[in-house]
C-alpha atoms as an extended CHARMM CRD file, in Angstrom:
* protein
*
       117  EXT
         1         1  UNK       CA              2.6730000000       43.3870000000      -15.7670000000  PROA      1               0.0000000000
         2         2  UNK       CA              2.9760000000       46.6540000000      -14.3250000000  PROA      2               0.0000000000
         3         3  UNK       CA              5.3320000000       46.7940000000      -11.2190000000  PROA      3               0.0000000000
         4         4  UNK       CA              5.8170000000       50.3910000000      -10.1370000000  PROA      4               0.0000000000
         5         5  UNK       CA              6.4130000000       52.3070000000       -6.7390000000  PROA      5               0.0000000000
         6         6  UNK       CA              3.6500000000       54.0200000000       -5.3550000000  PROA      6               0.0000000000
         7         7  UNK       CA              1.2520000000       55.8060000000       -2.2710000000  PROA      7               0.0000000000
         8         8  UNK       CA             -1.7390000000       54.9310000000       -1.8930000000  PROA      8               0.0000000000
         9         9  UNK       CA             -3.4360000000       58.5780000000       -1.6360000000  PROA      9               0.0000000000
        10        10  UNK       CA             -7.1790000000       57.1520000000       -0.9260000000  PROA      10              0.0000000000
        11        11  UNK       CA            -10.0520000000       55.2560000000       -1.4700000000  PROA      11              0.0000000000
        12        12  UNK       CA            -13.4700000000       55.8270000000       -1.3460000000  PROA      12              0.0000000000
        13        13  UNK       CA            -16.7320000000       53.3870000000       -0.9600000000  PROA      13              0.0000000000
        14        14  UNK       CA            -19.2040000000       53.0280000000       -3.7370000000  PROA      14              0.0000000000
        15        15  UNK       CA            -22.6240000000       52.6030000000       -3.4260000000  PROA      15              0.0000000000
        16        16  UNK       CA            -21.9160000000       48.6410000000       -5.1820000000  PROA      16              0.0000000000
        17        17  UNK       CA            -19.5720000000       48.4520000000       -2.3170000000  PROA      17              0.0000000000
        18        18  UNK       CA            -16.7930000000       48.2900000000       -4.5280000000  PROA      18              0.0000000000
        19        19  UNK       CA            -14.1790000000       50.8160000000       -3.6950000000  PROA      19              0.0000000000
        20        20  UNK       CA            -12.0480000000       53.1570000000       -6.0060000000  PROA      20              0.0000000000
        21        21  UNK       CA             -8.1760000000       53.6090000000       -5.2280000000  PROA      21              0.0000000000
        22        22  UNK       CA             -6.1570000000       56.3610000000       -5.8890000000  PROA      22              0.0000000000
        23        23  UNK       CA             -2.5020000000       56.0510000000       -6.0460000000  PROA      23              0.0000000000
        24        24  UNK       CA              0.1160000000       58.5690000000       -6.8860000000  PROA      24              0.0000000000
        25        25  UNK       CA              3.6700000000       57.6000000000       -8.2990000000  PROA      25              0.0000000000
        26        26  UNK       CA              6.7630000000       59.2130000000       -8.9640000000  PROA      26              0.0000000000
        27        27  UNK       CA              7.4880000000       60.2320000000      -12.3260000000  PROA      27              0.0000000000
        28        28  UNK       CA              6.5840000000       57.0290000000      -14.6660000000  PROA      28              0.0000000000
        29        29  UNK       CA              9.5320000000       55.8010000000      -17.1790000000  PROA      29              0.0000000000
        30        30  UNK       CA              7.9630000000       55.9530000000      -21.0870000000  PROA      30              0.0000000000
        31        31  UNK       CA              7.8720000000       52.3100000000      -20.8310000000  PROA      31              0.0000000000
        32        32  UNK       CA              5.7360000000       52.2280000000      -17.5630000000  PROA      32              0.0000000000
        33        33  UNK       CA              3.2350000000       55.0520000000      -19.3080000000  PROA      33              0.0000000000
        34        34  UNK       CA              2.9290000000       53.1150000000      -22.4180000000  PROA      34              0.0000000000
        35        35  UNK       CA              2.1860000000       50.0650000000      -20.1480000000  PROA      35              0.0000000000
        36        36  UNK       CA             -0.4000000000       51.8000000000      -17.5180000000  PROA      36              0.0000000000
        37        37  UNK       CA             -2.3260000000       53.4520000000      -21.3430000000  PROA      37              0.0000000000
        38        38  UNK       CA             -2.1950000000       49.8940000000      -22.7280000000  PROA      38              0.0000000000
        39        39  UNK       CA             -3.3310000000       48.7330000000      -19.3610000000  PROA      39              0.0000000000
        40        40  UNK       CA             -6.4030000000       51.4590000000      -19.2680000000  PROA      40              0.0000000000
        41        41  UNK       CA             -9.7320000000       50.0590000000      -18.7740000000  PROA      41              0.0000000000
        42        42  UNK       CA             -8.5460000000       45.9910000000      -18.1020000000  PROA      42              0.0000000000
        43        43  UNK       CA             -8.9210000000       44.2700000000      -15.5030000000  PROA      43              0.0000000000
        44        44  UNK       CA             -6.0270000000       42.6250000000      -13.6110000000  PROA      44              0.0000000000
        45        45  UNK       CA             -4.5850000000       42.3790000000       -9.9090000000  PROA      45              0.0000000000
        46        46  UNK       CA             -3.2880000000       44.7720000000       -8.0200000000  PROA      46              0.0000000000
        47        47  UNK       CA             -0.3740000000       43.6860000000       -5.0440000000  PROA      47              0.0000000000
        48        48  UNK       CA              0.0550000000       46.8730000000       -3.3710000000  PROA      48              0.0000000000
        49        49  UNK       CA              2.7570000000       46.2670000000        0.0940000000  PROA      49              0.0000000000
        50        50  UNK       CA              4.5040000000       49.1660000000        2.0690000000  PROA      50              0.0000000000
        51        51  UNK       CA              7.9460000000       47.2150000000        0.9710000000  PROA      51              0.0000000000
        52        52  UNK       CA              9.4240000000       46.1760000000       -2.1380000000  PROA      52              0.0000000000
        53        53  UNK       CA              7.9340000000       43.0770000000       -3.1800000000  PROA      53              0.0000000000
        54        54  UNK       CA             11.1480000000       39.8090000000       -2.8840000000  PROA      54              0.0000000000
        55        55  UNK       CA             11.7400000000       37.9250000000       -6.6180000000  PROA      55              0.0000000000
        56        56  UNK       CA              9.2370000000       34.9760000000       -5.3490000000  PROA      56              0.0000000000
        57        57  UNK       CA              6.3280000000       37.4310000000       -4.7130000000  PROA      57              0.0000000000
        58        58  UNK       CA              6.6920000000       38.5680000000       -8.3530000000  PROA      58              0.0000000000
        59        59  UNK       CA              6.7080000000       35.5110000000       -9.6830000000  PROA      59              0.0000000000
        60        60  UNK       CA              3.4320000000       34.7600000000       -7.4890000000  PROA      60              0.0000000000
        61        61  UNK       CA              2.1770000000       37.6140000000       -9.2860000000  PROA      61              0.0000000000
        62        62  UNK       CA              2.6000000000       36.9890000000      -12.6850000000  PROA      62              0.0000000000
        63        63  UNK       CA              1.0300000000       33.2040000000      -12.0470000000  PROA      63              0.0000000000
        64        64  UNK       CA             -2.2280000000       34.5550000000      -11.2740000000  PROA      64              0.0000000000
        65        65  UNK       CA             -5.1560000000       33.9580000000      -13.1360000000  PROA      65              0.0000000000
        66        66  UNK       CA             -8.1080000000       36.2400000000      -14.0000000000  PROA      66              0.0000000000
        67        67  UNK       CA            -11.6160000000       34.9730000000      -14.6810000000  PROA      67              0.0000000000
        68        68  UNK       CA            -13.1590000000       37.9780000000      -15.4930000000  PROA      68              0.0000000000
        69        69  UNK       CA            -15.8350000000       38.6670000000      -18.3210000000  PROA      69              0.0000000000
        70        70  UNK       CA            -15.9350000000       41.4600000000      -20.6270000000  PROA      70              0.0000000000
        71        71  UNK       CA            -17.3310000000       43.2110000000      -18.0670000000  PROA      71              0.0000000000
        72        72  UNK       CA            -15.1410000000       42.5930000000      -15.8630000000  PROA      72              0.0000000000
        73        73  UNK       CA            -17.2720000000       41.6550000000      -13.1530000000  PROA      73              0.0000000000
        74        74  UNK       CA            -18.2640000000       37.8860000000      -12.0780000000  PROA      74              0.0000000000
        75        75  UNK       CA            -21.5780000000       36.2590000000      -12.1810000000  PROA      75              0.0000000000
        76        76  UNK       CA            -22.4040000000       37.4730000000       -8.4420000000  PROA      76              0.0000000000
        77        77  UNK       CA            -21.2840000000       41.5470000000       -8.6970000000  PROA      77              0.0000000000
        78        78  UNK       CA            -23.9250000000       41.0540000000      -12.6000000000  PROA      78              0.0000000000
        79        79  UNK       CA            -26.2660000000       39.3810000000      -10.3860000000  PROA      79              0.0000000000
        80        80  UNK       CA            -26.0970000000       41.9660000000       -7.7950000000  PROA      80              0.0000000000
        81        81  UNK       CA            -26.4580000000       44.6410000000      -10.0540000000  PROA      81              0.0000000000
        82        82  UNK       CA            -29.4230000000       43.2660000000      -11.5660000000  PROA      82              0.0000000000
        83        83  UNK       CA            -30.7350000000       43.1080000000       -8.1250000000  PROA      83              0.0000000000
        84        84  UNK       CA            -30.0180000000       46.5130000000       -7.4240000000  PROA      84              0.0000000000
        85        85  UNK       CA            -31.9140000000       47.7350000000      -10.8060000000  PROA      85              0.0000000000
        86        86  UNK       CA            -34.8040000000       45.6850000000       -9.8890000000  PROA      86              0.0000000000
        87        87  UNK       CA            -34.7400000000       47.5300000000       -6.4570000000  PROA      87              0.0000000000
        88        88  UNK       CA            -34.5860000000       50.7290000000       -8.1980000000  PROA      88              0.0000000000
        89        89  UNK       CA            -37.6160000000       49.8330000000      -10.2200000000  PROA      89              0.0000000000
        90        90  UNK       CA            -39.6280000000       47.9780000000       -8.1760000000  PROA      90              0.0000000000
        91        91  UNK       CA            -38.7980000000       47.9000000000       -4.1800000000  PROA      91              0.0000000000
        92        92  UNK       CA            -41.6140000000       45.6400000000       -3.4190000000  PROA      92              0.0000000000
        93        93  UNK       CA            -41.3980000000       47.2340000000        0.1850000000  PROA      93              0.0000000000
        94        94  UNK       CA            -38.2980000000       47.1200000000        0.4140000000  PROA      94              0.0000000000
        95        95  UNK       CA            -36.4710000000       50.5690000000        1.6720000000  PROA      95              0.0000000000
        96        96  UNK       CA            -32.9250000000       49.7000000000        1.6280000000  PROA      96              0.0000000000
        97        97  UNK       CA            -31.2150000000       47.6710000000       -0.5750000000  PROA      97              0.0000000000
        98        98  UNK       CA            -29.5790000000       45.3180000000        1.5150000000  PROA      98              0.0000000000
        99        99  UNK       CA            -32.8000000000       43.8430000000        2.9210000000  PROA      99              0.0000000000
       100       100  UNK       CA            -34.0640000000       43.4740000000       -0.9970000000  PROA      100             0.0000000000
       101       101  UNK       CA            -30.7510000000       41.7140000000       -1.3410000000  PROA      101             0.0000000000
       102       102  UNK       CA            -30.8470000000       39.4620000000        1.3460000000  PROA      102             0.0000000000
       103       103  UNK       CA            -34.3900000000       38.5560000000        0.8100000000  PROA      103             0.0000000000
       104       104  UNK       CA            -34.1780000000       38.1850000000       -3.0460000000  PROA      104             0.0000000000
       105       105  UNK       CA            -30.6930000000       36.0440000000       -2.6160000000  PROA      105             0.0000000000
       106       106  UNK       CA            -32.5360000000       33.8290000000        0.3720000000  PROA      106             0.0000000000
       107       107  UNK       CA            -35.4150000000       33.0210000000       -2.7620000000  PROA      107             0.0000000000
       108       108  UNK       CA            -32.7310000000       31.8580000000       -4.5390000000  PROA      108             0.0000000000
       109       109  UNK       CA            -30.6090000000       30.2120000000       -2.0180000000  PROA      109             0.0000000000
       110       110  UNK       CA            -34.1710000000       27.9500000000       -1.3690000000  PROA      110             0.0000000000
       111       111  UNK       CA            -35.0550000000       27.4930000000       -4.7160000000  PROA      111             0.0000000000
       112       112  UNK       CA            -31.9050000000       25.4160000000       -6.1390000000  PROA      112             0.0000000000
       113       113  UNK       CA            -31.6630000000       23.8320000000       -2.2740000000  PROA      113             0.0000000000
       114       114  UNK       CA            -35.2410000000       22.4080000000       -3.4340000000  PROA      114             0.0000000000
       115       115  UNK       CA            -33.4950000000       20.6710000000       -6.1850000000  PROA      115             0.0000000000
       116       116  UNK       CA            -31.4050000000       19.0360000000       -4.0460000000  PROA      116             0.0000000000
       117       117  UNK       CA            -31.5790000000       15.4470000000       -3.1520000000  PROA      117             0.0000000000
């Protein structure tokens, strides 16, 4: 775990509606660079707080639990992106994304509801 001060500088919306953070710290300890290189390209959690984070917080922190593929994204963000490449190819109509979504997802939604007893 990584636990170092730092500003958050920005962010910045992507078109997956992810964002991307930027932070800037003060100058890292070899320790914390050798941790943030080993750290480079994982996926993790990030506790960010305008305070110092109390002894229980930390220890919140290290409990957690990631369930992330090699990918690092979850079923729904692969299933969105295959969505979105299917848009790209073939809008069927469609001119923004978000309806393709909504419509696409709704097909779903009332297929395995069918299955339902």
């Amino acid at each position: 775990m990584i636990l170092i001060a730092a500003q958050l500088e920005s962010f910045r919306s992507l078109k997956d509606r992810t964002l991307k953070l930027s932070f800037i710290t003060n100058e890292p300890t070899p320790e914390d660079l050798q941790e943030i290189a080993k750290c480079s390209g994982q996926f993790g959690f990030l506790a960010f707080k305008d305070e110092a984070f109390k002894n229980e917080e930390i220890e919140i922190v290290k409990t957690l639990k990631a369930d992330f593929e090699e990918t690092g994204k979850t079923e729904s963000q692969r299933l969105r992106g295959v969505l979105y490449r299917l848009w790209e190819q073939n809008p069927e109509g469609y001119k923004i994304f978000a309806d393709f979504y909504r419509a696409k997802m709704e097909t779903l939604i009332n297929h395995f509801k069918s299955k339902l007893d």
